[in-house]
C-alpha positions as CSV (number, residue, x, y, z in Angstrom):
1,X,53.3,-28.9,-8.1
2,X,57.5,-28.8,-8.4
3,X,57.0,-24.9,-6.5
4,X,54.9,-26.8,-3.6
5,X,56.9,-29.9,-3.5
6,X,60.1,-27.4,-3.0
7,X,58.2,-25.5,-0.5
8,X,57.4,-28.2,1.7
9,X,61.5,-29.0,1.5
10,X,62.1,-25.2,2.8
11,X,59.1,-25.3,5.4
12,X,60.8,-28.7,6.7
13,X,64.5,-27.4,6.8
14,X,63.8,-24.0,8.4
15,X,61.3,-25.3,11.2
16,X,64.3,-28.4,11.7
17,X,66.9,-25.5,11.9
18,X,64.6,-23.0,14.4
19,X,64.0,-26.3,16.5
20,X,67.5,-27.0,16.8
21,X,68.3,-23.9,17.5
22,X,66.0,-23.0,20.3
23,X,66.4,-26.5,21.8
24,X,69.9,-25.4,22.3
25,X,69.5,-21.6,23.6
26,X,69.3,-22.7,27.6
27,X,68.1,-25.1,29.9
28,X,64.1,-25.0,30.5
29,X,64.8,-26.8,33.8
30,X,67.3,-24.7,35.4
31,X,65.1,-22.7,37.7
32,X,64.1,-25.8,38.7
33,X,67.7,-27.4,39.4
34,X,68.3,-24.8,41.7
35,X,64.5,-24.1,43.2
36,X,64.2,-25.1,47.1
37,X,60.7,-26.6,46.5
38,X,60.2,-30.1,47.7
39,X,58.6,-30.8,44.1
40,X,61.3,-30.0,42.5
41,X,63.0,-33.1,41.5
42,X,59.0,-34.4,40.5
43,X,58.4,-31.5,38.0
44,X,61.6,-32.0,36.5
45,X,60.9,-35.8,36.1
46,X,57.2,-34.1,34.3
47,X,58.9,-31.5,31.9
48,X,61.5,-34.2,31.1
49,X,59.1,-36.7,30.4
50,X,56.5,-34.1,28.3
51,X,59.0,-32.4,26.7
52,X,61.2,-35.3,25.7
53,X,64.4,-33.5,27.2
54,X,66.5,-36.7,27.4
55,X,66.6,-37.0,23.8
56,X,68.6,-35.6,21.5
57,X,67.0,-32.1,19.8
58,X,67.5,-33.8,16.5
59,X,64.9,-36.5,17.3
60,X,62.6,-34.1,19.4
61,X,62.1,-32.4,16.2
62,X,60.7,-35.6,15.1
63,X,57.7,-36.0,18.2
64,X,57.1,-32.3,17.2
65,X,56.5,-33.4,13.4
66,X,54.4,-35.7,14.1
67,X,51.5,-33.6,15.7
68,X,51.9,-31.2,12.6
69,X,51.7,-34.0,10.0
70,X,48.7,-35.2,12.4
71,X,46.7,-32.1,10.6
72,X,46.6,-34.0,7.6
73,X,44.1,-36.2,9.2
74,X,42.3,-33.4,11.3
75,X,44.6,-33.9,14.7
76,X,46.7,-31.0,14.3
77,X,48.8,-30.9,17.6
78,X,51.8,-28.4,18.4
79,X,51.7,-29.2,21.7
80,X,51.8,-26.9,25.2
81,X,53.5,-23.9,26.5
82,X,55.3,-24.3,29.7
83,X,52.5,-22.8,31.3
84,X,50.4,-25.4,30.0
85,X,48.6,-24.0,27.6
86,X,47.5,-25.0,24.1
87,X,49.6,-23.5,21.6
88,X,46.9,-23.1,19.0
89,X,44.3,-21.7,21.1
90,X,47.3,-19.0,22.4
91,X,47.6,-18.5,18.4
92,X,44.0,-18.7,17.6
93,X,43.8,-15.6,20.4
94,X,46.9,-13.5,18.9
95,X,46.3,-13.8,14.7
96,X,43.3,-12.0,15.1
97,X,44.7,-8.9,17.6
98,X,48.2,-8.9,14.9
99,X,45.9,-8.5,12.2
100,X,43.7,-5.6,13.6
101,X,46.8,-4.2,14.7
102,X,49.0,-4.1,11.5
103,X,46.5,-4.3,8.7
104,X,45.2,-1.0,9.0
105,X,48.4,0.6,8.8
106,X,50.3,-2.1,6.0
107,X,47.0,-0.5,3.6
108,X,47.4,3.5,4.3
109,X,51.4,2.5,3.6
110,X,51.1,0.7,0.4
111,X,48.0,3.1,-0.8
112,X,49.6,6.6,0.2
113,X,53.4,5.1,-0.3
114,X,52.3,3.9,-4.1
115,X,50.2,6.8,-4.8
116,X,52.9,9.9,-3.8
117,X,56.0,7.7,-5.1
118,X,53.9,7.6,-8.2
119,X,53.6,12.0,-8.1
120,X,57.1,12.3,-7.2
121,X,57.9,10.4,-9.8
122,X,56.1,12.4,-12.3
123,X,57.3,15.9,-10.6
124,X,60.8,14.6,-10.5
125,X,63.3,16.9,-9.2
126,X,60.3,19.3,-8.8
127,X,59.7,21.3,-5.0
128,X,57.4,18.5,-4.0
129,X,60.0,15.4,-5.3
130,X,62.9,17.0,-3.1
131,X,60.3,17.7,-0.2
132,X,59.0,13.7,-0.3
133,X,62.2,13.1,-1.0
134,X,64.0,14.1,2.7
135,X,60.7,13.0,4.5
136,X,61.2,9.4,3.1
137,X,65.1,9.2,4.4
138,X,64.4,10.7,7.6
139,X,61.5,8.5,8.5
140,X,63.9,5.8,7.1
141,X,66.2,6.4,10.1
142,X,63.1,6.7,12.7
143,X,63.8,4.2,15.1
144,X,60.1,2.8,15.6
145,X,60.3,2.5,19.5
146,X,61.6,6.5,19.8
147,X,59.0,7.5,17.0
148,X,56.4,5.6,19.3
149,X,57.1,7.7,22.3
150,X,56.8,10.9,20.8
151,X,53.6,9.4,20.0
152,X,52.6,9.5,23.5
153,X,53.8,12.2,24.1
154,X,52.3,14.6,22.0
155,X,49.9,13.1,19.5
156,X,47.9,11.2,22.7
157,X,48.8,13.0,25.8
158,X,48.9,16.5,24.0
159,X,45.7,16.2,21.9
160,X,43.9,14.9,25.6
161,X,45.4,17.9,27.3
162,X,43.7,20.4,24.3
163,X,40.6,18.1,24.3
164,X,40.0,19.8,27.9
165,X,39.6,23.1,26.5
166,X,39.7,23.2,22.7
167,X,40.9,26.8,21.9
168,X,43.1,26.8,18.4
169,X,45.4,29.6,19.6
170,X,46.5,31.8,16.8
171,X,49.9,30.3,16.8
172,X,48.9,27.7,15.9
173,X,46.6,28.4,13.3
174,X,49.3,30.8,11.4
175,X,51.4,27.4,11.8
176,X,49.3,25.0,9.9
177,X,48.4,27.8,7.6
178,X,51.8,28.3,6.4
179,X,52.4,24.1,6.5
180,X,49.2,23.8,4.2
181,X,50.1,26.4,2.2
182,X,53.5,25.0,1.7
183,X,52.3,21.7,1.4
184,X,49.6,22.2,-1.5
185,X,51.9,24.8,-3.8
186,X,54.7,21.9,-3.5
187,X,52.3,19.1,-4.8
188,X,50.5,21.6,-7.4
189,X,53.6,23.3,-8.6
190,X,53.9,25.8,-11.7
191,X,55.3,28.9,-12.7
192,X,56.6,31.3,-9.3
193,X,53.4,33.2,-9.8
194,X,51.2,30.5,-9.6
195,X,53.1,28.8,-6.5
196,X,52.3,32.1,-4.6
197,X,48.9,32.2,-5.6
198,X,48.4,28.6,-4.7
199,X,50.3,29.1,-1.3
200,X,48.1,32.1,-0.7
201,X,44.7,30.8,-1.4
202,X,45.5,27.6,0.3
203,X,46.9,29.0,3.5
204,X,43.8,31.1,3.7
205,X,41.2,28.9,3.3
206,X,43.3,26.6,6.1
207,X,43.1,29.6,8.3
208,X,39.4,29.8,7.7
209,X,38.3,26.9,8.2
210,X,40.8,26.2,11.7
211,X,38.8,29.2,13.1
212,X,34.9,28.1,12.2
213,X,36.3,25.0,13.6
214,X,36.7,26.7,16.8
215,X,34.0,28.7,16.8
216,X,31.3,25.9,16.1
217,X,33.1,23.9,18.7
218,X,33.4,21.0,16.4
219,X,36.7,19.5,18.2
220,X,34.6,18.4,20.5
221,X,31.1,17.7,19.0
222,X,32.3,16.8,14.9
223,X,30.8,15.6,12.0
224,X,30.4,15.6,8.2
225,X,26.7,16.5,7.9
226,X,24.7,15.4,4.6
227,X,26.6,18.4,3.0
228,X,30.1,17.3,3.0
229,X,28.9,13.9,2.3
230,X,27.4,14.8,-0.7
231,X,30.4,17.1,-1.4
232,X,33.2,14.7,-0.9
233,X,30.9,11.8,-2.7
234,X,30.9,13.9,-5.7
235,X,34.6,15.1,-5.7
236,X,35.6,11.3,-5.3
237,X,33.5,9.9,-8.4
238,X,34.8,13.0,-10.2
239,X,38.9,12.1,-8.7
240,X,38.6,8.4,-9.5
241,X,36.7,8.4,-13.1
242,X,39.3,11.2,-13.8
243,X,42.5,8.4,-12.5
244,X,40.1,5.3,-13.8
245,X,39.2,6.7,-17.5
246,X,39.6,10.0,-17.6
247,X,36.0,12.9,-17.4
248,X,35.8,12.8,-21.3
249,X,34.1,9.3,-20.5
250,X,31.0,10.9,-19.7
251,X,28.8,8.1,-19.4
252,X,31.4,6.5,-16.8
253,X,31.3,9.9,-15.2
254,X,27.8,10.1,-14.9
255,X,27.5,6.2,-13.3
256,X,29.7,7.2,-10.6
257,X,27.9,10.4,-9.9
258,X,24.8,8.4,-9.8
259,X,26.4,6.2,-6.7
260,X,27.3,9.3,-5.2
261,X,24.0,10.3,-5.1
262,X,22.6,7.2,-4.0
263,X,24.6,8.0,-0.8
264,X,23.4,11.8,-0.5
265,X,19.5,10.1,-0.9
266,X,20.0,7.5,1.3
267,X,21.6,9.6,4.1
268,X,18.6,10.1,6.2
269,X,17.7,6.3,6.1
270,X,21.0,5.0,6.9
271,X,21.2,7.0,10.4
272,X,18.0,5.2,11.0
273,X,19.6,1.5,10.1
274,X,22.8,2.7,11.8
275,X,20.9,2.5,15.5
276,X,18.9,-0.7,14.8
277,X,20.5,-4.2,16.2
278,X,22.2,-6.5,14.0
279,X,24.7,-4.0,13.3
280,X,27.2,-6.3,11.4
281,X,24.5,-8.1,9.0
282,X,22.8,-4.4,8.0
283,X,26.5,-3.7,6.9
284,X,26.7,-6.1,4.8
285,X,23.1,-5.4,3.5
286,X,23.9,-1.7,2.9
287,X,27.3,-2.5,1.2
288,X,25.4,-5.0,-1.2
289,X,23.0,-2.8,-2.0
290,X,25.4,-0.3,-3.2
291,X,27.7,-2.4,-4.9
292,X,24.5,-4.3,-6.9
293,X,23.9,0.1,-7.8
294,X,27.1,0.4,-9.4
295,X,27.2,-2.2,-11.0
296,X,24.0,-1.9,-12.4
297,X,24.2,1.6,-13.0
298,X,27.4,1.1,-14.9
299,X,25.7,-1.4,-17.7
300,X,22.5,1.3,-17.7
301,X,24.7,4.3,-18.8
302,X,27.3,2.0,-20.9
303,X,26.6,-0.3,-23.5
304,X,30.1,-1.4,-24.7
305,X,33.5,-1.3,-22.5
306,X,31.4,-2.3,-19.6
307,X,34.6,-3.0,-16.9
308,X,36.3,0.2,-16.3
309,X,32.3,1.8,-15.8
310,X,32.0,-1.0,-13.3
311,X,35.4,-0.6,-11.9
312,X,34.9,3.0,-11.2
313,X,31.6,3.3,-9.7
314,X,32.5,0.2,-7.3
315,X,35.3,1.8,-5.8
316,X,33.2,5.1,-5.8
317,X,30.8,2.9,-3.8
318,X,33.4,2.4,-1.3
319,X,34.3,5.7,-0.5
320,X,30.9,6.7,-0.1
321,X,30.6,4.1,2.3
322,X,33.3,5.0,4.1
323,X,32.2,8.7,4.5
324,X,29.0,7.4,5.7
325,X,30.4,5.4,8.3
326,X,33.2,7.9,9.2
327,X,30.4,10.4,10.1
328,X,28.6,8.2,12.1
329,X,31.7,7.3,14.5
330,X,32.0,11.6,14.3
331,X,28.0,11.2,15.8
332,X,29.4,9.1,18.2
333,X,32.4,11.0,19.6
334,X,30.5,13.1,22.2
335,X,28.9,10.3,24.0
336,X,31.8,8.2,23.8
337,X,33.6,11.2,25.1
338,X,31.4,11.9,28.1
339,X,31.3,8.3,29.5
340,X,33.5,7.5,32.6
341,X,35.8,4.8,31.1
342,X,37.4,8.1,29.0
343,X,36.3,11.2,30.5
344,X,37.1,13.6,27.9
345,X,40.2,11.7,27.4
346,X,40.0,9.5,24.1
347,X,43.5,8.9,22.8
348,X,45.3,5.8,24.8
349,X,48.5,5.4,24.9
350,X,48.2,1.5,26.5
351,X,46.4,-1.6,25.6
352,X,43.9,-3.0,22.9
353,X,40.8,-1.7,24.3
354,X,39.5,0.3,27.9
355,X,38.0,-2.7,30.0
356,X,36.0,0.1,32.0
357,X,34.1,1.2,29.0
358,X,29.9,0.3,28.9
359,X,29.8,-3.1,27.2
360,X,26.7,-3.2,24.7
361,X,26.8,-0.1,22.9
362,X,28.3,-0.9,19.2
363,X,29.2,2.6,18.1
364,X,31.1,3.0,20.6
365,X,32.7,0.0,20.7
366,X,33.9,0.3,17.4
367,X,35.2,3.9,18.2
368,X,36.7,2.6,21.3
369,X,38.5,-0.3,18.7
370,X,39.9,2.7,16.5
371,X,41.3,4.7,18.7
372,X,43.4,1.9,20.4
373,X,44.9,2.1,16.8
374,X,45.7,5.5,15.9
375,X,48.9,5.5,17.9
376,X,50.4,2.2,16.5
377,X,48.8,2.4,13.3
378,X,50.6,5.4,12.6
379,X,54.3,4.6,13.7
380,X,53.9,1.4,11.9
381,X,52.7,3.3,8.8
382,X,54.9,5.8,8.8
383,X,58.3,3.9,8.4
384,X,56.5,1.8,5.4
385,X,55.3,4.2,3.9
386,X,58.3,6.0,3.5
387,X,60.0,2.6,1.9
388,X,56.7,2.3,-0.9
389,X,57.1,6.1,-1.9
390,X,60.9,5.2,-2.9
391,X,60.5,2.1,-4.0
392,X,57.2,3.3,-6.4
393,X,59.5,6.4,-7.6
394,X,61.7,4.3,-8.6
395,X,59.8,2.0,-10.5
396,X,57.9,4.3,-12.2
397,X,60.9,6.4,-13.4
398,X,62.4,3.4,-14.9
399,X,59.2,2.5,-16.6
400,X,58.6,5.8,-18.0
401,X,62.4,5.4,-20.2
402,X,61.2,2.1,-21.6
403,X,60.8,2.5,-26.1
404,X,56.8,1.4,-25.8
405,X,56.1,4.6,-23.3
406,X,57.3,7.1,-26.0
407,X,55.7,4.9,-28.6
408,X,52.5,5.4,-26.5
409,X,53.2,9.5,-26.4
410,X,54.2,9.4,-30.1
411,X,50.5,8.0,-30.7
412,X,49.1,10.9,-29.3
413,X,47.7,9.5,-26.1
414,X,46.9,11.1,-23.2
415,X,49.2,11.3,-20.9
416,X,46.6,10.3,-18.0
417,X,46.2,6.9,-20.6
418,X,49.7,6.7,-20.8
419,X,50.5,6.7,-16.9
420,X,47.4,4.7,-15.9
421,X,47.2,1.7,-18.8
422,X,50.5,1.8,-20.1
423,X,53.0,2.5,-17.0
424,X,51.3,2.1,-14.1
425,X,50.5,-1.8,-14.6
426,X,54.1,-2.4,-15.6
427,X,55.3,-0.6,-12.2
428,X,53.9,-3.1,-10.0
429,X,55.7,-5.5,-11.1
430,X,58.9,-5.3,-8.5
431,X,56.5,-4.1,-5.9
432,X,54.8,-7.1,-5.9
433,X,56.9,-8.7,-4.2
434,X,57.0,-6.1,-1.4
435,X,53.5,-5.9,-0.9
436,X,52.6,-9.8,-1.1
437,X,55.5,-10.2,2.1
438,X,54.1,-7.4,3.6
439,X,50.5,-8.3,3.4
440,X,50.9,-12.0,4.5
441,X,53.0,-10.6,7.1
442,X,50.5,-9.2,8.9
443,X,50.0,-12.2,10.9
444,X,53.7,-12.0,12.0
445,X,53.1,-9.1,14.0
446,X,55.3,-6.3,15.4
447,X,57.3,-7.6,18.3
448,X,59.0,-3.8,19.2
449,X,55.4,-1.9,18.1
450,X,53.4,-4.2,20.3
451,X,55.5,-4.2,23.7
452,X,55.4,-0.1,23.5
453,X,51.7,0.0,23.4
454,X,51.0,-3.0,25.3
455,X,49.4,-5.4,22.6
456,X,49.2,-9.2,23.0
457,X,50.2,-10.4,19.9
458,X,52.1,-12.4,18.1
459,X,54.9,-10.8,18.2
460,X,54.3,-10.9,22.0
461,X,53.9,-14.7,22.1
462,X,57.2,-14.5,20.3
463,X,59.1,-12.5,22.8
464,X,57.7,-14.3,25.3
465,X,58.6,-17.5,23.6
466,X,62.4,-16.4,23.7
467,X,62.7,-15.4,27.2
468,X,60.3,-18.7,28.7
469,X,62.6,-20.9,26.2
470,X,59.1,-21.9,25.5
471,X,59.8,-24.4,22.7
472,X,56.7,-25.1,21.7
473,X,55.4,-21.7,21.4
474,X,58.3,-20.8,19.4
475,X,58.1,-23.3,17.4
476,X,54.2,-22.8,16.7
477,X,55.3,-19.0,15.7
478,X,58.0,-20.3,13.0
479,X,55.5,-22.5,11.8
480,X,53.2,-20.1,10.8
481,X,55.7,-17.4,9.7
482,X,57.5,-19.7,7.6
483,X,54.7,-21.4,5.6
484,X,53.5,-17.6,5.2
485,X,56.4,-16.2,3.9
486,X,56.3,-19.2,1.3
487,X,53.0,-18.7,0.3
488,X,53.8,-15.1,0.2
489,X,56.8,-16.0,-2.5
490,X,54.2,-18.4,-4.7
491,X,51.8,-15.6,-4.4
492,X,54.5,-13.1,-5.5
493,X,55.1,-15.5,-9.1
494,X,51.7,-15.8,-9.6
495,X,51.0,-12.0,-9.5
496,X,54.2,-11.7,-12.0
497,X,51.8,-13.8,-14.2
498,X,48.6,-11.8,-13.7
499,X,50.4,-8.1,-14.5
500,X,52.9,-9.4,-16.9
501,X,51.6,-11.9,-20.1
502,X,55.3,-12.3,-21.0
503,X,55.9,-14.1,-17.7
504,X,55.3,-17.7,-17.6
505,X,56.3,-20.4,-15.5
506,X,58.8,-22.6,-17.1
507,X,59.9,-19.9,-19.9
């Protein structure tokens, strides 16, 4: 109650500051003092009169207070832009599109960023640590607006232009032979000998699989197929019970291989439910029916530490889902492909979605949705991510000197239980805070992202806001910014809390 009292104090200073301040950047009425129009002199004597511009900004702050403290009592009021518009409903309308438009990419950041600060970490000083290493300053010093252009450029205009006639040309398949080769003997590692062997065999099977790409034409007609499905399903329950609690858990093993086979069973059927109506309750349906399996399965196959079982085989469940689903948009691709509104030309570099395409047709909707994202998703996830892998190498290098990790080793643990139980926990700590902000500023939006690829935002509203001197709408932005980057800081103690026992409020 103290932390809430204190943050109504902070939400009430900073929106009193912002008000003052924006009342104060210009004159809302000068195009008006100088405009030729007979009804001039009457819309000043409106705007004066609405906006209460003949008081002092001090005061205004108080008629704007009042309509928020009117949402106590269900009246909530921020009043109108100058274009007369409710300021909620513009907000109502731009949350959603900020959400859809940095969600995606604040996830892959803090999942891939955590995830390879954590290897680096544990290769330290290895090939791959310097390698991760220089790609996390340079994308540091990426301006996002440059980064976003070269976007365009090639990853949109470039991948259109090869779409037309998808031919892999051998220099490019040497290229991405040699980059996967590279890649995957820096992140394996080992002895010289087994760095050229990985580089090798790695390279090679890139090469191989580049060319049946081309030669089954699956650039433009893809998919996964119930055989990499299956494979992938299995290799994730195998990856995550290895990470969750190791393969010498058998019966932990054998409940997420059980979910992955519910997917590889169920393949055929869930093509069928993928074309029937009511697209958005069968998903539900589907993804409660395979969370009820894992769950279940996990208490069949073990009778005593029941959670990580459960833990495992859920998040199996997920990926399988999302396999399913991916291969279904990959179904999709040559019908949305061949329809007028893209004409073989499916990577935008503009907008939120194409107006022209076919209303009525969910698939290709949704595909329609996710490729207005790939180009913003990525230069917004690229710069983050760069800032999680440091900031998670970091953590987890100064965890992994602490006295109760070599007490841990001394034990005789593995050092898979050692990483996962004993260090990883304690390294979320300071990215907590990073990733609560982060999250919750979602709703924020991206004020330089979303002008580049012409998205209507919030941080559109905001720029807007600036150059209107739109009080209102800017104050209806700080509003909701503010008490979201306080919730974010409560949110932040009470994680503290949750990962660390010895952290209680008041000690």
């Amino acid at each position: 109650m103290r932390r809430l009292g204190t943050m109504l104090i902070v939400l009430f200073g900073s929106t009193f500051i912002v008000f003052n301040l924006g009342a104060n950047m210009g004159d809302p009425l000068e195009a008006l003092r100088i405009s030729q129009d007979p009804k001039a002199h009457q819309l000043i004597l409106v705007m004066t009169r609405e906006l209460h511009l003949d008081v002092p900004s001090p005061i205004r702050y108080f008629y704007w207070l009042r309509g928020v403290l009117a949402g106590f009592v269900g009246q909530l009021d921020l009043g109108r832009t100058r274009d007369g518009l409710d300021v909620i409903a513009q907000l109502g309308d731009a949350i959603p599109t900020s959400i859809r438009l940095v969600a995606l990419a604040t996830l892959l950041a803090i999942v891939l960023g955590i995830s390879i600060g954590i290897v680096t970490a544990l290769r330290q000083y290895s090939r791959f640590d310097y390698a991760v290493t220089f790609y996390a300053f340079l994308c540091f010093s990426l301006p996002v607006f440059w980064f976003a252009v070269l976007l365009k450029q090639f990853l949109a205009i470039g991948f259109n232009n090869f779409l037309a006639n998808p031919e892999v040309t051998t220099p490019w398949v040497i290229g991405l032979s040699l980059i996967s080769g590279v890649f995957w003997a820096a992140v394996i590692g080992g002895s010289r000998a087994r760095v050229w062997s990985i580089f090798g065999i790695s390279a090679g099977s890139t090469a191989g699989i580049i060319i049946l790409m081309g030669a089954v034409q699956w650039f433009t007609n893809p998919g996964l197929g119930i055989a990499l499905v299956g494979l992938f399903s299995i290799g994730a329950a195998v990856a995550i019970t290895q990470l969750s609690t190791g393969l010498s858990n058998r019966r932990t093993l054998y409940s997420a291989l059980s979910v992955a086979g519910l997917g590889i069973v169920l393949y055929y059927p869930l093509q069928w439910v993928a074309d029937q109506k009511h697209h958005f309750q069968n998903g539900l349906l589907v993804a409660a029916l395979f969370a009820a399996f894992a769950v279940a399965i996990s208490f069949v196959f073990n009778k005593i530490d029941r959670g990580p079982a459960v833990r495992t085989s859920v998040i199996t469940a997920v990926i399988v889902l999302l396999l399913l689903f991916v291969d279904k948009l990959m179904q999709t691709w040559p019908g949305y492909m061949a329809t007028d509104a893209v004409n073989y030309r499916p990577v935008p570099t503009v907008g939120q979605v194409n107006d022209l395409l076919e209303p009525g047709n969910f698939w290709n909707s949704t595909l329609d949705t996710l490729m207005h994202l790939v180009l913003p998703t990525i230069a917004l996830a690229i710069i983050s991510f760069a800032g999680y892998v440091r900031y998670a190498r970091g953590s987890l290098l100064e965890v992994l000197n602490q006295d109760y990790i070599r007490t841990a080793r001394a034990k005789g643990l593995t050092e898979r239980t050692v990483i996962m139980r004993h260090a990883f926990r304690n390294t979320l700590i300071p990215l907590t805070t990073i990733m609560v902000s982060d999250i919750v500023g979602i709703i924020g939006g991206a004020v330089i992202t979303e002008s580049i690829f012409g998205w209507i935002g919030m941080g559109s509203l905001f720029r807007g806001a600036l150059n209107s001197l739109d009080l209102n709408m800017l104050m209806g932005i700080s509003l909701v910014t503010a008490s979201l980057a306080m919730i974010a800081n409560l949110l932040a103690d009470l994680l503290y809390s949750a990962l660390d026992p010895r952290i209680r409020a008041g000690k």
